[in-house]
Backbone as CSV, one residue per row, in Angstrom:
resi,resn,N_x,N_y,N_z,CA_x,CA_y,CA_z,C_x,C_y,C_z
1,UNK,13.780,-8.220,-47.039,15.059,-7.474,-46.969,15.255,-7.062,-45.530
2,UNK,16.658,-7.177,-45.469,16.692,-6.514,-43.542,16.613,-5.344,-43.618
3,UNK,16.287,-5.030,-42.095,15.724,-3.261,-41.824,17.626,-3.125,-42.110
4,UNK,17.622,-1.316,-42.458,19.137,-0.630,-42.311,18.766,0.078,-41.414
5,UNK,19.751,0.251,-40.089,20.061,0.876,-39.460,20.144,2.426,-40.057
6,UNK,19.462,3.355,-39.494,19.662,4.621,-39.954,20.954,5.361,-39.599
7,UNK,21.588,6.156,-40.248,22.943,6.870,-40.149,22.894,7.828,-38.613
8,UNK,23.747,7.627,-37.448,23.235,8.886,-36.848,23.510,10.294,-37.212
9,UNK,22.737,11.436,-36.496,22.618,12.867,-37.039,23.783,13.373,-36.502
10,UNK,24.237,14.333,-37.519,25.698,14.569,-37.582,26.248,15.446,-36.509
11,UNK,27.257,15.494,-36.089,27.523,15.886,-34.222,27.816,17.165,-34.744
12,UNK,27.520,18.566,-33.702,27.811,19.970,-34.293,29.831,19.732,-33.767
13,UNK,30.293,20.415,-34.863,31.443,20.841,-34.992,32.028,22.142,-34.836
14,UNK,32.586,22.550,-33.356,32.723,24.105,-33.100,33.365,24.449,-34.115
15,UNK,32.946,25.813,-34.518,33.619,26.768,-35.103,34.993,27.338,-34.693
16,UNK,36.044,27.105,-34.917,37.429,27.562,-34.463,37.857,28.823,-35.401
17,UNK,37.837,30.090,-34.823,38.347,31.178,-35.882,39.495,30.924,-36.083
18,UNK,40.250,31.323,-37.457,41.172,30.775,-37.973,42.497,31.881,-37.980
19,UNK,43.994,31.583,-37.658,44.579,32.230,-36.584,44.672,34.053,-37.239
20,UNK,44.852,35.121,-36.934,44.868,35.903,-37.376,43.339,36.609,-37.759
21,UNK,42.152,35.802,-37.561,40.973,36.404,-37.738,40.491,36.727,-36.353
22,UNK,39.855,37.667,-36.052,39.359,37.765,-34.722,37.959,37.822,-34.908
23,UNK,37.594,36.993,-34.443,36.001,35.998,-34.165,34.965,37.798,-33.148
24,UNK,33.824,38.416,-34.678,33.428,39.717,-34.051,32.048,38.871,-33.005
25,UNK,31.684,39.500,-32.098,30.953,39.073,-31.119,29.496,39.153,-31.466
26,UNK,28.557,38.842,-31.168,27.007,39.119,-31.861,26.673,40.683,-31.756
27,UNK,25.922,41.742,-32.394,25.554,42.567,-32.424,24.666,42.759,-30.885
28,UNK,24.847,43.904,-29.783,23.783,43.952,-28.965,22.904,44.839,-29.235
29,UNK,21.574,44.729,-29.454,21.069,46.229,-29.767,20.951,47.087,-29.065
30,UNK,20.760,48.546,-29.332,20.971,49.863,-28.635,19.726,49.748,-27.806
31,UNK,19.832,50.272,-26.623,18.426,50.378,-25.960,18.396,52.023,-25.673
32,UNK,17.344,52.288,-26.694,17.285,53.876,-26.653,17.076,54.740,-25.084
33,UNK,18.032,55.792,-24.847,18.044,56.583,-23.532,16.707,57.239,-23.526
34,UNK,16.092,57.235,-21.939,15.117,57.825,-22.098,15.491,59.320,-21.665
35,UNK,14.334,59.836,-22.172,14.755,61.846,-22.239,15.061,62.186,-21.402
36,UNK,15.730,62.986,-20.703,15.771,63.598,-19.530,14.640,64.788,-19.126
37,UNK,14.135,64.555,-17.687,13.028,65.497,-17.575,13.588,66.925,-17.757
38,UNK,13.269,67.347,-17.921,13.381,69.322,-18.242,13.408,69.931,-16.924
39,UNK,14.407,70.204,-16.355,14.734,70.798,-15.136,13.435,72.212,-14.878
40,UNK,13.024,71.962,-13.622,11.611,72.706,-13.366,11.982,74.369,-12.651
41,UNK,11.678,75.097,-13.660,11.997,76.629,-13.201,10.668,77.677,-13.243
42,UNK,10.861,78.570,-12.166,9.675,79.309,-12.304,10.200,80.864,-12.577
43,UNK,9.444,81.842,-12.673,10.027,83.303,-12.481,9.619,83.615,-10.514
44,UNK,9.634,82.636,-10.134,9.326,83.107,-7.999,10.445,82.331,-8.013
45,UNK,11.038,83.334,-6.976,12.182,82.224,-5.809,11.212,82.151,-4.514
46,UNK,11.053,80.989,-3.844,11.102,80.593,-2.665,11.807,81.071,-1.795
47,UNK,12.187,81.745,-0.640,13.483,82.090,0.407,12.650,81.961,1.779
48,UNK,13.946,81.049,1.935,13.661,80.773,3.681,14.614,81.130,4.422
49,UNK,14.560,80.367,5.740,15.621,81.126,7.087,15.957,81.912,6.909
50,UNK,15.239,83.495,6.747,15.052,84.895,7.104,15.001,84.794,8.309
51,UNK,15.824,86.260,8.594,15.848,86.568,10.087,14.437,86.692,10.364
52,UNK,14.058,86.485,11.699,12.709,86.507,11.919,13.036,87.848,12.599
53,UNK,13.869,88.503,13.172,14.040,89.263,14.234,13.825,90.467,13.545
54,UNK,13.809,90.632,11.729,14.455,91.616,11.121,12.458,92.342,10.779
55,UNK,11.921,93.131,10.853,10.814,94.266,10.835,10.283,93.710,9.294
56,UNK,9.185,93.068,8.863,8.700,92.806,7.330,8.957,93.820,5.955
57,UNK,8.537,95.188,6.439,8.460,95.954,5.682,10.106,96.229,5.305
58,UNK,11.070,96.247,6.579,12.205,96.375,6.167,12.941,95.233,5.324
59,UNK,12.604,93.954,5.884,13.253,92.712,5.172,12.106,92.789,3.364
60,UNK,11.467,93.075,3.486,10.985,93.012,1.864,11.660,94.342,0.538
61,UNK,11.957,95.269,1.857,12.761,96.261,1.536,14.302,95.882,0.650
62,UNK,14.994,95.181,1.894,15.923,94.523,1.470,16.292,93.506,0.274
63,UNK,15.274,92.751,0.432,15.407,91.249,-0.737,15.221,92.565,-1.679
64,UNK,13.960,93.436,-2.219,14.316,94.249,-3.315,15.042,94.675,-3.740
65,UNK,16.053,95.120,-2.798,17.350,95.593,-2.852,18.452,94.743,-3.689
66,UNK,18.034,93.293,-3.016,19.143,92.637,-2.952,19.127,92.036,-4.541
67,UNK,17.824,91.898,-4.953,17.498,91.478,-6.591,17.262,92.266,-7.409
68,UNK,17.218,93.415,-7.007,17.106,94.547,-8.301,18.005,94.141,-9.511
69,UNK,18.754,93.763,-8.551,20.263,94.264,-10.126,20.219,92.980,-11.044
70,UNK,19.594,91.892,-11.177,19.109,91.078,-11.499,18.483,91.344,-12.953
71,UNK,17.700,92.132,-12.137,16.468,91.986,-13.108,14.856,92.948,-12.709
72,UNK,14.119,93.171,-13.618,12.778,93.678,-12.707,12.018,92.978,-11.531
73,UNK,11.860,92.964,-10.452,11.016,92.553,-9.431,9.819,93.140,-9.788
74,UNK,9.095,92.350,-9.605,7.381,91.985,-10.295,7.113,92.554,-8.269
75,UNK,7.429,91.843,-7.669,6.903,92.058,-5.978,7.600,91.204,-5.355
76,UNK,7.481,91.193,-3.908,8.155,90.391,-3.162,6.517,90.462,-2.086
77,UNK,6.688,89.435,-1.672,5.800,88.544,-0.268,6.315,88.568,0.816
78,UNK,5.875,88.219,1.740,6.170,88.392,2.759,5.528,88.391,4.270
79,UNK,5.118,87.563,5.291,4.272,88.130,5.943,4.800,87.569,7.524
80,UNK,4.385,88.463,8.319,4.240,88.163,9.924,3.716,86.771,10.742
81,UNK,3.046,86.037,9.920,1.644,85.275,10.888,2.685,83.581,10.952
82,UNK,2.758,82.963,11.961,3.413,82.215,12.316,4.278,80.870,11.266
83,UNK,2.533,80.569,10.473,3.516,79.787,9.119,4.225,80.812,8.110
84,UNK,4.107,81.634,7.998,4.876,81.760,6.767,6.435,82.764,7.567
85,UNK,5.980,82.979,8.543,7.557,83.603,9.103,8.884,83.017,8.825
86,UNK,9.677,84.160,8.052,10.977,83.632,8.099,10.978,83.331,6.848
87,UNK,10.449,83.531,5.949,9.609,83.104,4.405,9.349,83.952,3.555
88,UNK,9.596,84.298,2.113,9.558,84.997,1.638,9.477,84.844,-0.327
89,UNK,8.489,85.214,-0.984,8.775,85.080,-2.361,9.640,85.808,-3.179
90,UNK,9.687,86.393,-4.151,10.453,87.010,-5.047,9.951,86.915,-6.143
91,UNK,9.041,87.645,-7.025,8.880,87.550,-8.325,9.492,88.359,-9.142
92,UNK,10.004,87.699,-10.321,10.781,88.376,-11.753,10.146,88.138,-13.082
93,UNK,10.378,88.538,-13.978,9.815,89.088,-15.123,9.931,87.384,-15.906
94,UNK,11.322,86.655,-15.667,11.314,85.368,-16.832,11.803,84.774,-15.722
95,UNK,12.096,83.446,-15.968,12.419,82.170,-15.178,14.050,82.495,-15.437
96,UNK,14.513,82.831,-15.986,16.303,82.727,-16.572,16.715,84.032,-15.226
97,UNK,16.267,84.843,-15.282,16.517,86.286,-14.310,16.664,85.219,-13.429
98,UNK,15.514,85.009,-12.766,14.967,83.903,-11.051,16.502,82.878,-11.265
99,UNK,16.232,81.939,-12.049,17.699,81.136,-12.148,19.004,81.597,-11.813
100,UNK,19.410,82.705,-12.428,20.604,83.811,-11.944,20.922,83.909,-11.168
101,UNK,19.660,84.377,-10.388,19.790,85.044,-9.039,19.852,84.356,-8.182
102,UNK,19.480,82.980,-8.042,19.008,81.654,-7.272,20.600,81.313,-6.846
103,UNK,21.491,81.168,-8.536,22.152,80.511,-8.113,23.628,81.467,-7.568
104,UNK,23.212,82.829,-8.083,24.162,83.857,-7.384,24.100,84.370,-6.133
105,UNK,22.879,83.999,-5.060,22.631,84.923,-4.441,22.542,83.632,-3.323
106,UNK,22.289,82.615,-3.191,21.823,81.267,-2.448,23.116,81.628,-1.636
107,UNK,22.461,81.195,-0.448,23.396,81.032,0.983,24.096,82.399,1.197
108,UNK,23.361,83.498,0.579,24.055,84.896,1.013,23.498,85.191,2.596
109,UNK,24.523,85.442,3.577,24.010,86.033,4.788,23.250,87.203,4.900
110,UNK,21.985,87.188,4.616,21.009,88.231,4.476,20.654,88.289,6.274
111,UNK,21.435,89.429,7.126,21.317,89.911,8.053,21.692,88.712,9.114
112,UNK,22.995,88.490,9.018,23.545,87.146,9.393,23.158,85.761,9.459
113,UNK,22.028,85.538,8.285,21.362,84.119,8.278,21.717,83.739,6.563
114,UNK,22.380,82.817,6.142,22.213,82.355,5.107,21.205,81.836,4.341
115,UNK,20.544,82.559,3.257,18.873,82.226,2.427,19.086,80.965,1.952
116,UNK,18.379,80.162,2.672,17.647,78.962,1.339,16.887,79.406,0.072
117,UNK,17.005,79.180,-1.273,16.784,79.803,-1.817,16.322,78.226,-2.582
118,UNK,14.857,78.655,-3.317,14.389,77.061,-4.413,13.071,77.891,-5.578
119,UNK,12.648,77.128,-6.481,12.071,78.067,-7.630,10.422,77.665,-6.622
120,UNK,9.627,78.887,-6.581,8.061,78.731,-6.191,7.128,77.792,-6.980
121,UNK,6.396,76.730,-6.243,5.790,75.781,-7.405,4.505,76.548,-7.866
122,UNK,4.260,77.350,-7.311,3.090,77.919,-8.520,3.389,79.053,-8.751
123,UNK,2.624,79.590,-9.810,2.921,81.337,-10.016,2.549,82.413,-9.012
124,UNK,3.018,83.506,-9.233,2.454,84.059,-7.999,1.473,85.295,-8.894
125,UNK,0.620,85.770,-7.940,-0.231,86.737,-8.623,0.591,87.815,-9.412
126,UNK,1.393,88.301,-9.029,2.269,89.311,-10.263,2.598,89.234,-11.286
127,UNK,3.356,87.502,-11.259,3.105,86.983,-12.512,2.152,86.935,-13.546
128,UNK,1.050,86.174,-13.025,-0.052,85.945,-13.688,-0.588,87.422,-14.291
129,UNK,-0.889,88.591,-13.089,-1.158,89.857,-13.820,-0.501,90.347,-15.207
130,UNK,0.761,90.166,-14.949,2.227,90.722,-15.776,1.389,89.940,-17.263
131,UNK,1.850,88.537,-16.978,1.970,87.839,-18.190,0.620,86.983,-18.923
132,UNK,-0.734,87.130,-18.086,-1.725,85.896,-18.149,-3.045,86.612,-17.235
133,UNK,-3.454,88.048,-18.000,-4.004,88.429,-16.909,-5.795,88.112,-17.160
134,UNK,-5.870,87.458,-18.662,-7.005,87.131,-19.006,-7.237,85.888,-17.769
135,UNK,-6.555,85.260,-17.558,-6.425,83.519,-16.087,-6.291,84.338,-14.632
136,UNK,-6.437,85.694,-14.453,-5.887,85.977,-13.212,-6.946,85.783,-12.436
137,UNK,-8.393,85.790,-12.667,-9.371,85.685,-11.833,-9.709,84.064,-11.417
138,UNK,-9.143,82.878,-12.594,-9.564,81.828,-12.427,-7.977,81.440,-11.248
139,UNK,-7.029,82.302,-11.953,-5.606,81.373,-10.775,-6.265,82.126,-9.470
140,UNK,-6.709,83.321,-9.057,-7.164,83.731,-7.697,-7.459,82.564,-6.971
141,UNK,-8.776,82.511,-7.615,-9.895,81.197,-6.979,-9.406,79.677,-6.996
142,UNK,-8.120,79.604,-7.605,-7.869,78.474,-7.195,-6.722,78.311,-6.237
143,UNK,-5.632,79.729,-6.078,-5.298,80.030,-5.261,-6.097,79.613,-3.665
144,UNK,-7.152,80.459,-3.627,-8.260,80.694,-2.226,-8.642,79.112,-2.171
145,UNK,-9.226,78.222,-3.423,-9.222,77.203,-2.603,-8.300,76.213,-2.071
146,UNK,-7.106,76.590,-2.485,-5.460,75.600,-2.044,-5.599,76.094,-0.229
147,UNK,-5.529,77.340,-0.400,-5.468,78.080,1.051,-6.618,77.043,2.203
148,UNK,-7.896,76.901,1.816,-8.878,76.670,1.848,-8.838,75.315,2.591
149,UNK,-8.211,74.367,1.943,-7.759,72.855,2.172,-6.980,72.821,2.858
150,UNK,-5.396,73.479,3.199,-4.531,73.440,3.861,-4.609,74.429,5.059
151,UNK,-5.700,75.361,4.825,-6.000,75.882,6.176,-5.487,75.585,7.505
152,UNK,-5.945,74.297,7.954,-5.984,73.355,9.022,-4.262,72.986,9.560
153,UNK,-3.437,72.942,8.602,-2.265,72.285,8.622,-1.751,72.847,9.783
154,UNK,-1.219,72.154,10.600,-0.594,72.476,12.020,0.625,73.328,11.745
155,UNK,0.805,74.565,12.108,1.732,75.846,11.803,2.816,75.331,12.433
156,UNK,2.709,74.934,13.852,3.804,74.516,14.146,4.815,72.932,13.459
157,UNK,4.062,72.264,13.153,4.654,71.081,12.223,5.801,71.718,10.969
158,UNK,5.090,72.889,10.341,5.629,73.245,9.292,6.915,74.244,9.873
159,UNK,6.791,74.663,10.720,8.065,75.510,11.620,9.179,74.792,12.061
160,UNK,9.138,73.185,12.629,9.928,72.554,13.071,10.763,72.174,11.425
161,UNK,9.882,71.619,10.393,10.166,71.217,8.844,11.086,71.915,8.757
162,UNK,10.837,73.685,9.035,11.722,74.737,8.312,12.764,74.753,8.831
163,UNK,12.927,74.770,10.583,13.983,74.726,11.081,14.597,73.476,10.936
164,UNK,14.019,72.174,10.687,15.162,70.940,10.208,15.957,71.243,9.003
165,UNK,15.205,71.831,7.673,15.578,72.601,6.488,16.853,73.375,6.378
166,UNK,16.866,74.197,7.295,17.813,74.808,7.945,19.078,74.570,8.188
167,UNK,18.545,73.562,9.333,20.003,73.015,10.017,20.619,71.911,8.847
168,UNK,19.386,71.344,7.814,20.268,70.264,6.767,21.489,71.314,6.073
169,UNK,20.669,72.728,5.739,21.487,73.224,4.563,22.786,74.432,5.138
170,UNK,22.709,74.499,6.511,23.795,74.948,7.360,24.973,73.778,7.694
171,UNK,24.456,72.885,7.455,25.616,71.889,7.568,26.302,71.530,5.700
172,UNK,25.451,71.669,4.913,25.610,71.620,4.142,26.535,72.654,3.584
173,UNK,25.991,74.236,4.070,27.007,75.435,3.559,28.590,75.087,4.166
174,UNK,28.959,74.069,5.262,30.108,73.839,5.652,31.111,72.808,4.416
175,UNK,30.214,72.530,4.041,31.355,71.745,2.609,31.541,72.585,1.617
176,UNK,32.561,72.217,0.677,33.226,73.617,-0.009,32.183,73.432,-1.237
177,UNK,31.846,75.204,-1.661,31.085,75.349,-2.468,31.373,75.727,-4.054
178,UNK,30.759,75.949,-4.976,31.339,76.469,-6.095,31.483,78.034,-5.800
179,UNK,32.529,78.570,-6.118,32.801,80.089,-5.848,31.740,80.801,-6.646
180,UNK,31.298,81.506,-5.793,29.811,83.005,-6.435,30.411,83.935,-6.531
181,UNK,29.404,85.388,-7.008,29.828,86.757,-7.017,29.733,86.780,-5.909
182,UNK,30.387,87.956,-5.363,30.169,88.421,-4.033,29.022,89.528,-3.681
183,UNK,28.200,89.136,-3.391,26.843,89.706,-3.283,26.815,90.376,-1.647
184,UNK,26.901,91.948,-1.856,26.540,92.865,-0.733,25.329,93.148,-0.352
185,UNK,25.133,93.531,0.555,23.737,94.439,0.750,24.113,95.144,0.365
186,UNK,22.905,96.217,-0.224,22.885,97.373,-0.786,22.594,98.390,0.149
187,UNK,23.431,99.728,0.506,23.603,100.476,1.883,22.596,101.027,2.103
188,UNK,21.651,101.172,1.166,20.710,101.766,1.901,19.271,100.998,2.775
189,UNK,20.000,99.200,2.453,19.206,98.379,4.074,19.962,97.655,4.937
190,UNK,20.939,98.579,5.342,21.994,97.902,6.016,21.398,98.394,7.711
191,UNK,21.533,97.762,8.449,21.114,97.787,10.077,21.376,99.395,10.487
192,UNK,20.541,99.905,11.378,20.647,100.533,12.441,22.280,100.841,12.879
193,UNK,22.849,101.828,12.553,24.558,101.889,13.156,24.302,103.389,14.094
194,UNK,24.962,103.885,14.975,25.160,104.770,15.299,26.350,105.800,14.943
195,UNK,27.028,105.292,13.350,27.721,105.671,12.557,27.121,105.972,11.086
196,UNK,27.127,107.129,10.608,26.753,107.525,9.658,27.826,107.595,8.324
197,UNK,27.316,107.101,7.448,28.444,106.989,6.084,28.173,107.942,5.095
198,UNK,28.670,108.830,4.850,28.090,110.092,3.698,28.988,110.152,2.261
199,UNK,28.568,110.029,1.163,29.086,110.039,-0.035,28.401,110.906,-0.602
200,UNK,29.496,111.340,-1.411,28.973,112.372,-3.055,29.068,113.675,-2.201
201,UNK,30.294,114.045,-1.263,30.171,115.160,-0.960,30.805,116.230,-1.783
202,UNK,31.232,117.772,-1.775,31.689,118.462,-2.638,33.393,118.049,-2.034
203,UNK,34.355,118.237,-2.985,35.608,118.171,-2.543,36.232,119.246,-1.833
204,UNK,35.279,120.283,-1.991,35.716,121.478,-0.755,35.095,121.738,0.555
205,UNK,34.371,120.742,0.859,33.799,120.603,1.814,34.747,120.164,3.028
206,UNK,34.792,120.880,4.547,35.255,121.327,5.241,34.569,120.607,6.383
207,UNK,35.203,120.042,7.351,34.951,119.585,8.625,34.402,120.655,9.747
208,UNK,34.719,121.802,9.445,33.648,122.373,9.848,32.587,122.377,9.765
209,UNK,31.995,122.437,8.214,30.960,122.683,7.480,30.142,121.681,8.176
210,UNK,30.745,120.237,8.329,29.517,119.289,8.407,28.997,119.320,9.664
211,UNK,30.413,119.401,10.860,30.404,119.705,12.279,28.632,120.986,12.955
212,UNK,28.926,121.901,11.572,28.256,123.102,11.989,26.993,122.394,11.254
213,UNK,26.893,121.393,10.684,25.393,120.687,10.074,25.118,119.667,10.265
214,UNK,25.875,118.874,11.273,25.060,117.839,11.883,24.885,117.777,13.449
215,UNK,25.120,119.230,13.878,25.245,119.534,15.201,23.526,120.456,15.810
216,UNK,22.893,120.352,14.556,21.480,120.924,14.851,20.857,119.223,15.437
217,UNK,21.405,118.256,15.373,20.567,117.166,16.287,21.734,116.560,17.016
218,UNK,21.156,116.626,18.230,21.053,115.938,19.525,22.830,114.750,19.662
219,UNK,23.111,114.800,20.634,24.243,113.835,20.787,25.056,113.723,19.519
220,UNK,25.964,114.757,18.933,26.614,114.404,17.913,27.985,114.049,18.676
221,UNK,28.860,113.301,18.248,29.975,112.944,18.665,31.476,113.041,18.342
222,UNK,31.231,113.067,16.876,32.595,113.159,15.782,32.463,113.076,14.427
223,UNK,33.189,113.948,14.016,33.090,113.801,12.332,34.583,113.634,11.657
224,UNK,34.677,112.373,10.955,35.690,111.901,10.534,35.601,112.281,9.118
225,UNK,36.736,113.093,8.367,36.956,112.841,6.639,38.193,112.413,6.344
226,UNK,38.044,111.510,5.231,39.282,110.961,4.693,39.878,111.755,3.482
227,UNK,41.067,112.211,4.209,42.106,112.808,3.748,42.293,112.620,1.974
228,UNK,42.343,111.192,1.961,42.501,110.368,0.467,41.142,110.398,-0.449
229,UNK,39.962,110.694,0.197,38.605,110.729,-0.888,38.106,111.529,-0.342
230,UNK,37.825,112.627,-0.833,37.858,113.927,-0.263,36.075,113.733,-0.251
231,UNK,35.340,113.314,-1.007,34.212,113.156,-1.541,33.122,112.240,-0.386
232,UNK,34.263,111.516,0.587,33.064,110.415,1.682,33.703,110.953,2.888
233,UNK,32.603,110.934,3.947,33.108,110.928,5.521,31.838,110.428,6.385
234,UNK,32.094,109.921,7.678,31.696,109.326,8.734,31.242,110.541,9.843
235,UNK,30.272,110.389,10.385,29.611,111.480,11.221,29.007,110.208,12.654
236,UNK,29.960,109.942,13.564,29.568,109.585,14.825,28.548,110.460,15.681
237,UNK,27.363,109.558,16.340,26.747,109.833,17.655,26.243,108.989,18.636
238,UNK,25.892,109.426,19.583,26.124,108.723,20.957,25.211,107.364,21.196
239,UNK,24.304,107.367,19.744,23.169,106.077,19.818,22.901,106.006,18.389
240,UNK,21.961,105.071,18.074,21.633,104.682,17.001,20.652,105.635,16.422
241,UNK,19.804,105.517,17.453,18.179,106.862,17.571,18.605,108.222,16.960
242,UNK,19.950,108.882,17.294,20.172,110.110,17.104,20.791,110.124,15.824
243,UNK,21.825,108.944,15.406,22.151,109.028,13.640,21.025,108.602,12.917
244,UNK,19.968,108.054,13.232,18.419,107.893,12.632,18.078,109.073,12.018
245,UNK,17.852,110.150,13.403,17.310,110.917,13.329,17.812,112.141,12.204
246,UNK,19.153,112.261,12.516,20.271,113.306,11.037,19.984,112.759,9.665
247,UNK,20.316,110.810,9.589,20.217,110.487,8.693,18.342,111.157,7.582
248,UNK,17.782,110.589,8.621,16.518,110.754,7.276,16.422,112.218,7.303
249,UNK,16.960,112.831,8.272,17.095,114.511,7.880,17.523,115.459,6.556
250,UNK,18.933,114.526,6.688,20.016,115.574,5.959,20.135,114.421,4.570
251,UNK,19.609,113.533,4.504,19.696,112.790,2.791,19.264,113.065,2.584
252,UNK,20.258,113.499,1.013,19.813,114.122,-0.383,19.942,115.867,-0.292
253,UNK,20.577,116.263,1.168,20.573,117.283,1.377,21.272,118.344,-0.033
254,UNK,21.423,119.356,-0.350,22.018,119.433,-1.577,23.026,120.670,-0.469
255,UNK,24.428,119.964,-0.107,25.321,121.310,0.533,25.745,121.869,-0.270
256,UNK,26.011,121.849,-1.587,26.591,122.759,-2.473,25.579,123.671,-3.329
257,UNK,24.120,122.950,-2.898,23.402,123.919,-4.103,23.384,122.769,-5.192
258,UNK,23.749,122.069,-5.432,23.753,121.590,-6.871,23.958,119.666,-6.288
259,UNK,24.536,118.908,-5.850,24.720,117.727,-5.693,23.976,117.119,-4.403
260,UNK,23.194,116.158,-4.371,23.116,115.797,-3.325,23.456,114.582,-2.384
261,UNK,23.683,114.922,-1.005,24.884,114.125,-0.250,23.888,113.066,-0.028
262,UNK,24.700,111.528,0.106,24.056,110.309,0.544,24.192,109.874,1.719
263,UNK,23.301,109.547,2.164,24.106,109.283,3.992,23.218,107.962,4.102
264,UNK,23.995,106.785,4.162,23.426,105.891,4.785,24.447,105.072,6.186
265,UNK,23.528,104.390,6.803,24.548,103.781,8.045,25.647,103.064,7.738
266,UNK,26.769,103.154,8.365,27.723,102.612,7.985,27.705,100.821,8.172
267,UNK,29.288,100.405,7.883,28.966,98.729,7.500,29.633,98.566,8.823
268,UNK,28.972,97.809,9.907,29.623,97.225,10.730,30.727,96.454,10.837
């Protein structure tokens, strides 16, 4: 018998969707999002470009000042010695307070320098006391040996860092920002004035009266009251040294017997 030729294999025939059906596309599968990391917060703020010019005890004075209203301050840091100048911690009670304040208080001109402000990467001892004080002897010692290792680190390397830091985030404060509270100093760490600001006086209090009580020190110059708040007035003298000297005198003085007057330097 002759061989048969075998049939050839049958040619594919596109699929044409048919008019009015719309041809659905293959399924792609979902490729699951990965988590987002958990934004890293501590209860320490970090603060840099502090005036260096401004006295420690007074600038730690101040930042207290300036975060009280926040929240409790655990302590503030602070020190003289070449690396850490210009530098400063802040500890608070929870990480949410620190957050607040970070983002209310960042780029405030604290004694005409705008704070860099970032969360501290480790805890600081107040913390640890406050919240973890059974670990406070083991975080010490591991504290002392971080110190220990980085000892060596060239002070000046880390000074130039700070001042590049600086100048990034001074150029940076020139682009427009999200609007903040308006965050004052609090008057009683406001600079050296040779103008004195007095509140909570009695409303019958007399320009004499003060004339004849701030004239027991040295170079007094003028005493101004406002007509409209019978309760504040201004006491000029011839230097800074000599409204120093009234000021820590006569605050809290009680002129009526019963209230006592506030005198801090006035706002430039």
């Amino acid at each position: 018998m002759a061989d048969v030729a075998a049939p050839p294999p049958p040619t594919a025939v596109p699929v044409v969707p048919m008019e009015g059906v719309v041809a659905e596309a293959p399924a792609v599968p979902e490729v699951p999002a990965e988590p987002a990391e958990p934004e890293f917060t501590s209860e320490t703020l970090y603060i840099q470009n502090l005036n260096e010019k401004i006295k420690i005890d007074v600038m730690k004075a101040s930042l207290r000042g300036l975060f009280k209203s926040y929240g409790e301050v655990l302590d503030v840091v602070a020190h003289s010695n070449l690396r850490m100048r210009g530098q400063a911690f802040v500890s608070f009670t929870s990480a949410d307070i620190a957050k607040k304040a970070m983002r209310e208080v960042r780029g405030f001109p604290l004694y005409s320098k705008p704070m860099q402000i970032s969360f501290a990467k480790s805890r600081s001892d107040a913390v640890v006391k406050r919240f973890d004080e059974g670990n406070y002897e083991a975080h010490k010692n591991a504290r002392t040996q971080h110190k220990m290792t980085t000892r060596y680190t060239n002070p000046l390397k880390q000074k130039l860092k700070a001042k590049r830091l600086a100048t990034e985030m001074d150029g940076a404060a020139a682009a427009p920002a999200p609007k903040r509270p308006n965050v004052q100093m609090p008057d009683e760490y406001l600079p050296p004035n040779k103008i004195l600001f007095l509140q909570n006086l009695p409303e019958t209090v007399t320009k004499e009266q003060l004339i004849s009580m701030f004239s027991q020190y040295p170079n007094l110059y003028e005493v101004r009251l406002i007509p409209t708040k019978k309760d504040i007035a201004f006491v000029e003298f011839l230097d800074e040294t000599s409204s120093g000297v009234a000021k820590d005198a006569l605050h809290n003085y009680k002129l009526d017997g019963e209230n006592k007057i506030k005198i801090t330097f006035a706002r430039k």
